[in-house]
C-alpha positions as CSV (number, residue, x, y, z in Angstrom):
1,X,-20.8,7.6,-15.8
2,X,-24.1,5.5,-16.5
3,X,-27.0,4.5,-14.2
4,X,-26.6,1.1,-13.3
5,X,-29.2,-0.3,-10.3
6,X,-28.0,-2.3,-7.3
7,X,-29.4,-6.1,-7.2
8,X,-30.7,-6.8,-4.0
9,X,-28.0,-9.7,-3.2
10,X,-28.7,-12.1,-0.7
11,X,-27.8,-12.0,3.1
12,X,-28.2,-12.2,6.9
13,X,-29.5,-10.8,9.2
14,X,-27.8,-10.4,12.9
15,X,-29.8,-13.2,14.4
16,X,-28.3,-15.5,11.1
17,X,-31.8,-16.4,10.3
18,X,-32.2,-15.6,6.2
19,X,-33.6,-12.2,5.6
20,X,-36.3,-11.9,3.2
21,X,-36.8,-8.3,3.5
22,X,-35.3,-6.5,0.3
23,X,-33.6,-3.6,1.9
24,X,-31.7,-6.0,4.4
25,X,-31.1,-8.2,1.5
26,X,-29.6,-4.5,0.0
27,X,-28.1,-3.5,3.3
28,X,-26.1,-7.0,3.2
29,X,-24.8,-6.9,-0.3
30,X,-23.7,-3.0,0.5
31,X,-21.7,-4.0,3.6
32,X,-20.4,-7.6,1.7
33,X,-19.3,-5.2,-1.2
34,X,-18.0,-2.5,0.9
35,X,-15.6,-5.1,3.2
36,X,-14.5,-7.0,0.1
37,X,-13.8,-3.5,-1.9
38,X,-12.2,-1.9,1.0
39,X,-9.9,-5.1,2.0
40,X,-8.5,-5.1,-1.5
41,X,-4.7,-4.1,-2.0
42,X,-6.3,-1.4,-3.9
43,X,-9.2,-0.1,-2.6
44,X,-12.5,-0.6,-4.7
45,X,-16.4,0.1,-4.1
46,X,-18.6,-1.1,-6.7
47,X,-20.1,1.6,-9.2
48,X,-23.8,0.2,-9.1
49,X,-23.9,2.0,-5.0
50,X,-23.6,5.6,-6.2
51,X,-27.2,5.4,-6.9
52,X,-29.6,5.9,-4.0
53,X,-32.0,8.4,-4.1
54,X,-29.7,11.2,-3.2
55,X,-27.1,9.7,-5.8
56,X,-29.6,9.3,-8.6
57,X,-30.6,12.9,-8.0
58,X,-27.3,14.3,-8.5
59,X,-27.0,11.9,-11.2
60,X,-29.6,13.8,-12.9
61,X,-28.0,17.1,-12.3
62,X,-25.0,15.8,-13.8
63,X,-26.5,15.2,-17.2
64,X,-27.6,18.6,-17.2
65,X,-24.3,20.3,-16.6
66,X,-22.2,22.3,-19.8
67,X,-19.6,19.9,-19.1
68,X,-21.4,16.6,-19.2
69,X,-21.8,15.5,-23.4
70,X,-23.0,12.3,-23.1
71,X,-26.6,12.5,-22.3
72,X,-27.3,15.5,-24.6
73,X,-25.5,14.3,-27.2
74,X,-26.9,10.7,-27.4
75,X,-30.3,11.9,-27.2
76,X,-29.2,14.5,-30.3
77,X,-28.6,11.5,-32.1
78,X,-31.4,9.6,-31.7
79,X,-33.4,12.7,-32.8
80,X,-31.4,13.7,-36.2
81,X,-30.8,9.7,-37.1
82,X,-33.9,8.8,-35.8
83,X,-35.3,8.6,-39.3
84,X,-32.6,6.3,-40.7
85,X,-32.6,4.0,-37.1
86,X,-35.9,3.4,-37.9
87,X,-35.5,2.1,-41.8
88,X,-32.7,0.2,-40.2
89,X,-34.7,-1.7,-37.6
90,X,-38.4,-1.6,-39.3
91,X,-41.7,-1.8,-38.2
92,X,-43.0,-3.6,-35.3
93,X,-40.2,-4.2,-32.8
94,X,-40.7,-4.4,-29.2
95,X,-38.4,-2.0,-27.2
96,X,-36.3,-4.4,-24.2
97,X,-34.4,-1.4,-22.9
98,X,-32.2,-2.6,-19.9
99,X,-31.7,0.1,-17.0
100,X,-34.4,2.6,-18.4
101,X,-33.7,5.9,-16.5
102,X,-35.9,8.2,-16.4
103,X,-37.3,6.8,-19.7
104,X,-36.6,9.7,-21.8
105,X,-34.3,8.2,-24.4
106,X,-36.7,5.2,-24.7
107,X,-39.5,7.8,-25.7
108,X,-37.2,9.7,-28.0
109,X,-36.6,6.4,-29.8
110,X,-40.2,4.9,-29.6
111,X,-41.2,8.3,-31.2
112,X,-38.8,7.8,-34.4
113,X,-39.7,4.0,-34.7
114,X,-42.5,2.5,-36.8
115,X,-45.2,1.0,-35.4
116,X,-43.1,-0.1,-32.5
117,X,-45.3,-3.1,-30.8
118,X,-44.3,-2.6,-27.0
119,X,-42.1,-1.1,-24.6
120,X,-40.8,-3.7,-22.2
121,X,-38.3,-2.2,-19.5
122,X,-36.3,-3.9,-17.2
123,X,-34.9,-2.8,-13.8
124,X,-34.5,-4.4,-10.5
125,X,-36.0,-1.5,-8.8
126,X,-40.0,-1.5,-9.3
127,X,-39.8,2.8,-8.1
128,X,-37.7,3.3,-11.0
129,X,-39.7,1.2,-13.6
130,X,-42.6,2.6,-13.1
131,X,-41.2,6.1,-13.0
132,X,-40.5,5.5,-16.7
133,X,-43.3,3.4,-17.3
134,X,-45.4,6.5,-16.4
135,X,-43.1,8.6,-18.9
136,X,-43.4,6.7,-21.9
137,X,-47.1,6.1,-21.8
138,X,-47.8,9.4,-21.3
139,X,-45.8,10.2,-24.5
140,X,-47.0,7.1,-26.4
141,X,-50.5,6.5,-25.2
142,X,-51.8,3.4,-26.9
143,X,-48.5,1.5,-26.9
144,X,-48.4,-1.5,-24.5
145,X,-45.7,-0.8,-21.7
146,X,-44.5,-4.0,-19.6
147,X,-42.2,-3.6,-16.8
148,X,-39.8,-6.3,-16.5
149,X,-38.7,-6.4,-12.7
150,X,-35.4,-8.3,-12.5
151,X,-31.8,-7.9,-12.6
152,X,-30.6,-7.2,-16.1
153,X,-27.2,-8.5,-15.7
154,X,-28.3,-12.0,-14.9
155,X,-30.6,-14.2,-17.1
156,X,-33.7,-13.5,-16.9
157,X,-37.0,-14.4,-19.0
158,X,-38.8,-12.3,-21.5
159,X,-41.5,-14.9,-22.5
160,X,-45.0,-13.7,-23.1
161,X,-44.4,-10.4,-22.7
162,X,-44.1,-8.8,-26.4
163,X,-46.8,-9.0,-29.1
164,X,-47.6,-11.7,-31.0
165,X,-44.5,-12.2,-33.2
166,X,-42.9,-9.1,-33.2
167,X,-39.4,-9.1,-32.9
168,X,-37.0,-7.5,-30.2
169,X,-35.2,-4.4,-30.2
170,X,-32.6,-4.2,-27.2
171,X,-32.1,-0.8,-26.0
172,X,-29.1,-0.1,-23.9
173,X,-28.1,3.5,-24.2
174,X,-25.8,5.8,-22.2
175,X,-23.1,4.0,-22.1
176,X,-23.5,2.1,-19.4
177,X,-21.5,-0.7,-21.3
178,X,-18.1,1.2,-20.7
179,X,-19.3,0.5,-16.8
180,X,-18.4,-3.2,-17.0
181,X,-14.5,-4.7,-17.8
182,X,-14.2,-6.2,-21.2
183,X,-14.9,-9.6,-20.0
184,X,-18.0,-8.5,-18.2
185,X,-19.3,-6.7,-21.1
186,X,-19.1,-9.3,-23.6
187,X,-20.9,-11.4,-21.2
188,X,-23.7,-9.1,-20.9
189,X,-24.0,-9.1,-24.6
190,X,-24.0,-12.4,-24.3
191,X,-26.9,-12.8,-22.4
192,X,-28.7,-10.1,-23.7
193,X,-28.9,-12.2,-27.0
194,X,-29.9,-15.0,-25.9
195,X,-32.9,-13.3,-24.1
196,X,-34.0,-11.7,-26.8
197,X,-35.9,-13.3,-29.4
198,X,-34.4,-14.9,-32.1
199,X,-33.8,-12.4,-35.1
200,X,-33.4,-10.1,-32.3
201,X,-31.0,-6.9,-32.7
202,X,-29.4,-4.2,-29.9
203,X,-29.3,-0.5,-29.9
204,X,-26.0,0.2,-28.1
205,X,-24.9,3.5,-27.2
206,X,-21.1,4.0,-26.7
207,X,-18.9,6.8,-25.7
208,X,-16.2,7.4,-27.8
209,X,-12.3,8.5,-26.9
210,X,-12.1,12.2,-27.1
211,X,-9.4,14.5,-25.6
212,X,-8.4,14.4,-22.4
213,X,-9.2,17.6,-21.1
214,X,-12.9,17.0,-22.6
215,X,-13.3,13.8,-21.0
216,X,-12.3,14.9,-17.0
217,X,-14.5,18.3,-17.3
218,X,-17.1,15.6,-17.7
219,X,-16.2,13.3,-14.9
220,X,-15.1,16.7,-12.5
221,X,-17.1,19.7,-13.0
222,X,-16.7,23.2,-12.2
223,X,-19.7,23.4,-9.9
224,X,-18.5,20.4,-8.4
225,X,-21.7,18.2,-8.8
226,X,-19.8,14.7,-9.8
227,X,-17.8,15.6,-6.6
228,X,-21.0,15.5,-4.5
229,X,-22.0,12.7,-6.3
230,X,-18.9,10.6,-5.8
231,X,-18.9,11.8,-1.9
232,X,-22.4,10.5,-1.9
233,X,-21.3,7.2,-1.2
234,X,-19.8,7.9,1.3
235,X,-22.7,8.9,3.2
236,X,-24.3,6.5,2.4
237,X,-22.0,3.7,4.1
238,X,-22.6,5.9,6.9
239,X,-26.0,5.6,6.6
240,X,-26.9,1.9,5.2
241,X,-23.6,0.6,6.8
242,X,-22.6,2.1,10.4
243,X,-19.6,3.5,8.7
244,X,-17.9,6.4,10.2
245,X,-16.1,8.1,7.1
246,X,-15.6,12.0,7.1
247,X,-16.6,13.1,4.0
248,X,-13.9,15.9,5.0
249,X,-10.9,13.9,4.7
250,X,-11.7,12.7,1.2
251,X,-11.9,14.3,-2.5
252,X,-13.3,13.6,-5.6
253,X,-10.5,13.1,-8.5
254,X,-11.6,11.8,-12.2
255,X,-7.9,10.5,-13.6
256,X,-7.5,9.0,-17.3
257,X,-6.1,5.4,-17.5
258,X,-4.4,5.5,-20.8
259,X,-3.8,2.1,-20.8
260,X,-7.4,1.3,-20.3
261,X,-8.8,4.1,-22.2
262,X,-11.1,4.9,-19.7
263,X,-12.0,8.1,-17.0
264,X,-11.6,6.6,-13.4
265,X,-13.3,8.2,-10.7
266,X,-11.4,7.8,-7.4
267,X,-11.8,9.6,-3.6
268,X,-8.4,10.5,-2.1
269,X,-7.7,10.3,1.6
270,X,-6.5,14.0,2.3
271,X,-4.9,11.9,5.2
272,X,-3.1,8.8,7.0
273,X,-7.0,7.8,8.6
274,X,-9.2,4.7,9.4
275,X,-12.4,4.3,8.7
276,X,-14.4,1.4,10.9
277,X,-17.2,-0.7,8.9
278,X,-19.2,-3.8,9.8
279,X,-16.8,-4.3,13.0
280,X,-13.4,-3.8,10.6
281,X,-11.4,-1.0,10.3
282,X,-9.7,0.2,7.2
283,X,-6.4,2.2,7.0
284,X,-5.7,4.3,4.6
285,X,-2.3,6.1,3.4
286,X,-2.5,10.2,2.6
287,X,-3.0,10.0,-1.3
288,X,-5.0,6.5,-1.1
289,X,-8.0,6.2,-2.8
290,X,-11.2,4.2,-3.4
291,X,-11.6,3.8,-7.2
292,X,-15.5,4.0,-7.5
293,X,-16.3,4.4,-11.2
294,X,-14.9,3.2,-14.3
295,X,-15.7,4.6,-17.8
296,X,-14.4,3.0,-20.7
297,X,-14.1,4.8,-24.0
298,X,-14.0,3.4,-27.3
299,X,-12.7,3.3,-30.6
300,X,-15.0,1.8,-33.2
301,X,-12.7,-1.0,-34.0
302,X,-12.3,-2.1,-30.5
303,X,-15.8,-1.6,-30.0
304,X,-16.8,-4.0,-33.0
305,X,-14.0,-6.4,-31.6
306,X,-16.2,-6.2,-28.2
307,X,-19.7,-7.1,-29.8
308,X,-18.3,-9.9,-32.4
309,X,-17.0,-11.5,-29.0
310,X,-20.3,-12.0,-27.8
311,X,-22.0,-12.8,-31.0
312,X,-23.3,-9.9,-32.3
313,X,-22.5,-7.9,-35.5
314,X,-22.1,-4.3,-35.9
315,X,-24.6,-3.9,-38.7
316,X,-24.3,0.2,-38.6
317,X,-23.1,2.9,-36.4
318,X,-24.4,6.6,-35.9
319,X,-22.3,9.4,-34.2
320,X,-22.9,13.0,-33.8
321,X,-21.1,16.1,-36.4
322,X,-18.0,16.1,-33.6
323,X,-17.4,12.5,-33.6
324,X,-18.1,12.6,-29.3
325,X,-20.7,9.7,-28.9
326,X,-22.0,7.1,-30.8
327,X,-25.3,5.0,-31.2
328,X,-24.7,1.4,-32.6
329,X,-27.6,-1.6,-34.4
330,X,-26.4,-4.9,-33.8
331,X,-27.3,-7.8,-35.2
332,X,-27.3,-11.3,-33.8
């Protein structure tokens, strides 16, 4: 589980006229998502529409629970190896940290680096940059902070925006790379390098396979947070897309694709139901579900497999005293 931002999309409006308002544009790509997932043999929703404001609150609550390691321990990292992450990278980098958060790993890093020369993060979602635009220069005064509105999984342009000749540091922490399939990872890497500068290098943070029992506390807590969060979506197809789901006739279930090596989350139909959407309506069997979430967990071989593919090199890896997370420099 990782925050990843919804692009806007592109759509139309009822009248078939081109909207250029961005929450239509939203409210299309939602419904187009939601019919495509939900017409699929087996049902899919896309992970990047668990986070509205309701779902990036919970979201929040979740990397707070006992049960959820990822977010403590990353940032645990970052603070003991901060020291030798820094030697590593050198003085002067600018900061490109895609999907910022709440900004709070970028200033635990920024902290532990020398002389970093700017923070530059990029989100689709102006709210959410300058919530940890605020955060960073408030803990770094002095340091120039550039938001970068635009969609981070799609080329974009970073021109002009760093000092002078420093060179880039990519920031992409929390695993949000275990959201994408292999093939989509790689070409995120992919363009990730070429938008940074030449010379440039990525700070990659990675969960790691663990046990099993470990690994579904953290997807299905006992106070049933994820649960809400997962159900979230739900509600909000109600709300964004005239759906008429009962929240009731579904539950939450994190299952472990072995094959895969990665946590699924899924939501059951308690039921034989339909659920009507943009004018369709969707069937489903008692034990069908709607797979929402994947989380891919890695072993460091497969990981360094995944970055060579793309054109990176793993130039050094640093993990926590239980061997549960890792933080990864790559070099281009």
């Amino acid at each position: 589980m990782a925050v990843q931002r919804a692009p806007p999309g592109g759509g139309r409006g009822v009248s078939g006229a081109i909207s250029r308002d961005p929450a239509e544009l939203q409210r299309a790509a939602l419904v187009a998502d939601a019919v495509a997932g939900l017409s699929a043999p087996r049902k899919t929703l896309p992970c990047k529409w668990l986070y509205d404001a309701e779902g990036a609150r919970l979201f929040e609550a979740i990397t707070r629970l006992p049960e959820y390691y990822p977010t403590r321990t990353e940032m645990r990292i970052l603070e003991e190896s901060g020291p030798d992450i820094a030697r590593a990278v050198g003085p002067g980098a600018a900061v490109v940290e895609f999907g910022p958060g709440d900004g709070a790993k970028a200033v635990q890093l920024l902290r532990a680096l020398r002389a970093p020369a700017a923070y530059l993060p990029v989100d689709i979602a102006p709210e959410w940059l300058e919530a940890a635009a605020a955060r960073v220069r408030a803990a770094c005064p002095g340091l120039p902070v550039r938001p970068v509105v635009a969609d981070f999984t799609r080329p974009f342009d970073l021109a002009g925006r760093a000092e002078g000749s420093a060179t880039h540091l990519g920031f992409f922490p929390g695993s949000t790379i275990g959201n994408f399939e292999a093939e989509e990872a790689v070409a995120f890497l992919r363009r990730a390098r070429a938008t940074l500068r030449p010379g440039g290098r990525m700070l990659l943070g990675a969960d790691l396979v663990k046990s099993i029992p470990v690994l579904q506390a953290a997807y299905d807590d006992a106070a049933g947070v994820t649960a809400a969060f997962d159900l979230n979506l739900l509600s909000r197809l109600n709300r964004e897309a005239g759906a008429d789901f009962d929240l009731g006739a579904f539950r939450h279930e994190a299952r472990w694709n072995a094959a895969e090596e990665r946590i699924e989350m899924h939501l059951v139909s308690q039921t034989a139901q339909s659920v009507r959407l943009a004018g369709r309506v969707f069937r489903f069997a008692g034990g069908e579900s709607i797979h929402t979430e994947s989380s891919h967990k890695y072993r460091p071989e497969r990981l360094r497999e995944l970055v060579r593919a793309a054109g990176w090199r793993a130039e050094a890896m640093w993990t926590d005293a239980e061997g549960l997370f890792s933080v990864w420099l790559l070099e281009g």
